[in-house]
N, C-alpha and C positions, 0 to 999 in steps of 0.2 A: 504494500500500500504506500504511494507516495505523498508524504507529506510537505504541508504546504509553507513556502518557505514566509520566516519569519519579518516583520518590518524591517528589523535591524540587519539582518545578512541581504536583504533588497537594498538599500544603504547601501552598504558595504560594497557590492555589487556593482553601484551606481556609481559610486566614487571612485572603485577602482578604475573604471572603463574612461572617466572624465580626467581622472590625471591623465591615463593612454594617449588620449586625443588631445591633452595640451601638449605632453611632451613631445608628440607626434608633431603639432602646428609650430613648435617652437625649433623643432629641427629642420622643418621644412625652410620656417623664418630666416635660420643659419646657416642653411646652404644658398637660400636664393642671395642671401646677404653677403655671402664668400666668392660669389660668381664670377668674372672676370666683365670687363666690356665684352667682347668679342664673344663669349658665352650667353650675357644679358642678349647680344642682339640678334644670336644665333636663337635663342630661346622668343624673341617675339616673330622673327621672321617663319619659326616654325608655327605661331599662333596662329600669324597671317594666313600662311599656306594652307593650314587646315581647316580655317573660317571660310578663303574662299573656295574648297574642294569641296565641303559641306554646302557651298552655296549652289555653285554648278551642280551638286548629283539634286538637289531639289530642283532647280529648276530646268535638268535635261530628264528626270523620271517622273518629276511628281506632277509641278506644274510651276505657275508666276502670275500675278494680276498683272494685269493689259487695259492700257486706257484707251476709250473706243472713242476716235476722233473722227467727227464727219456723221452724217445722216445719213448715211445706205442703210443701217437698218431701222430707224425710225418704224413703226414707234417700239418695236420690239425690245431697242437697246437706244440713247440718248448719246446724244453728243457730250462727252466729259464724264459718264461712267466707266466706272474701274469692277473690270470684271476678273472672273477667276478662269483660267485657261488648263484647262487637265489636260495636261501630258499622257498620265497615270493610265488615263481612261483609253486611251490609243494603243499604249503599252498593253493592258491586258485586254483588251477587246475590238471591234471592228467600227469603223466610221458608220452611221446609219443614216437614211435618207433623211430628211428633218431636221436633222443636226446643227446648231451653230457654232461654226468652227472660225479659228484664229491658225490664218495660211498665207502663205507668201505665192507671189507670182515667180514664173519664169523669167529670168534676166532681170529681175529687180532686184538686184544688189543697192544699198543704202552709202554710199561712200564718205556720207556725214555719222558712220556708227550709232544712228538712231533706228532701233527697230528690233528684229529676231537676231540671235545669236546660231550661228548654222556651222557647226564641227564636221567637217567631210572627213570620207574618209582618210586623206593625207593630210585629218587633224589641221589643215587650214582654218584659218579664222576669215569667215565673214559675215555682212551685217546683213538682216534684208528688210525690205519695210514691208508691217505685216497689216492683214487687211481681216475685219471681221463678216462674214459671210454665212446664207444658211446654203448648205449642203442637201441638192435637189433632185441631183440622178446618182447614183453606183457604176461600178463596171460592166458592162453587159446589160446598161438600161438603154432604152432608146428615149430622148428626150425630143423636144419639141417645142417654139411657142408659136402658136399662130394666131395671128385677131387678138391680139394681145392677152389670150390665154397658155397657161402653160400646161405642158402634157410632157406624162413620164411613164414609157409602156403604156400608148396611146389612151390613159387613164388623165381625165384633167385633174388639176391638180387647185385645189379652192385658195382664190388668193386671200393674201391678208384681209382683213376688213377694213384696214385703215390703209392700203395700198390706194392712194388718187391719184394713180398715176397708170396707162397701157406700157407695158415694157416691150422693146421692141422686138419683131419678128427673128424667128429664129430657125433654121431649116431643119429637116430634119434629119437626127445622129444618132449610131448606134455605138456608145461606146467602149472605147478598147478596155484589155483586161488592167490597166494603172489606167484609169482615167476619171475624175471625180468633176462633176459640174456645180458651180458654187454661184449662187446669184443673192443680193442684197433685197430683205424685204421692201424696201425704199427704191422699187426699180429705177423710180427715173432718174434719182440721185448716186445710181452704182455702177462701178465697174467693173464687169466682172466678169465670167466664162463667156457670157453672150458677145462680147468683143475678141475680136481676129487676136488682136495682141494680147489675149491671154488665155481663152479658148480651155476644155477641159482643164485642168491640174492635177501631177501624180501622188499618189499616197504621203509619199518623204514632203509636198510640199504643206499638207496637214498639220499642222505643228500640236494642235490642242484643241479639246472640246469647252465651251463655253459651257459653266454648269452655274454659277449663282452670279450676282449682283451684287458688289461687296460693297461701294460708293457709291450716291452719297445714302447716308445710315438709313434715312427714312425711303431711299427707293428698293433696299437689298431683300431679293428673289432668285426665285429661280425661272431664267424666262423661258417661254416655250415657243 
């Protein structure tokens, strides 16, 4: 039968463990205190590096809030909200029709370093500027807009309610196996796959799923 230990050996117990952890912080204190410069700065550069490696694997796996500048998605998403961009969610599962995505164009490199950050694979650094969009056809859909309706798998496709605007004709495409068509609820204010110069987009150019509204405090949702 175990017996239940007494106040005084709980004490005892307590105090021994709290000397541990002073002489523990006091040693620590006297080596950081004995450290040389070149040690000292060897010791924050290694901080550095591991704050920003920690930064990078969040925002190449997990995700990053993204400020949605411009009115292509009106009223979906607002000019000057700060959205949250899932990486995460591309990492473990598949882009879906509906979706609002944060994607870069082809040949749109940013040369002023404002925008996506794009790691190729010879580990090149470059910038691109990124553009928030909903995702409207897949691979092997056939898309369409005619009469300023849109169709995807000759199925129409119900615009927004607040769309006041015809988006323009679009012929019709059956697309390849990397191919994703991205148009902005806000048609007449967007630029996007319905234009030559940018036309379907490939998977790698998908950066993240839009999933909530994190600014400003009184507009945060999740939009659909």
């Amino acid at each position: 039968m175990q017996t239940e230990k007494k106040p005084a050996e709980q004490s005892s117990a307590f105090s021994r463990f709290w000397a541990w952890h002073k002489e523990r912080k006091a040693k620590a204190k006297e080596k950081e205190k004995n450290k040389t410069v070149p040690q000292k700065i060897m010791s924050w550069v290694w901080t550095i590096v591991a704050a920003l490696a920690i930064a990078l694997a969040v925002h190449m796996f997990i995700g990053e809030p993204v400020r949605v500048d411009g009115t292509s998605m009106t009223n979906t998403l607002q000019d000057g909200e700060i959205v949250w961009s899932s990486r995460w969610a591309y990492l473990t599962g598949n882009p879906q029709r509906n979706d609002i995505v944060i994607c870069r164009y082809p040949g749109r490199v940013n040369e002023t370093g404002v925008g996506a950050v794009d790691f190729s694979a010879a580990l090149s650094l470059n910038f691109y500027t990124i553009f928030v969009k909903r995702l409207v056809a897949l691979p092997g859909d056939y898309v369409q807009i005619s009469d300023g309706h849109l169709y995807v798998n000759n199925e129409l496709v119900e615009d927004p309610e607040f769309m006041a605007s015809v988006p323009r004709d679009y012929p019709l495409r059956l697309l390849g196996e990397d191919e994703y068509f991205v148009i902005g609820d806000n048609r007449l204010h967007s630029h996007d796959s319905r234009y030559s110069d940018v036309g379907p987009i490939s998977r790698d150019a998908l950066l993240g799923k839009v999933t909530y509204v994190l600014l400003p405090w009184g507009n945060h949702r999740a939009p659909k």
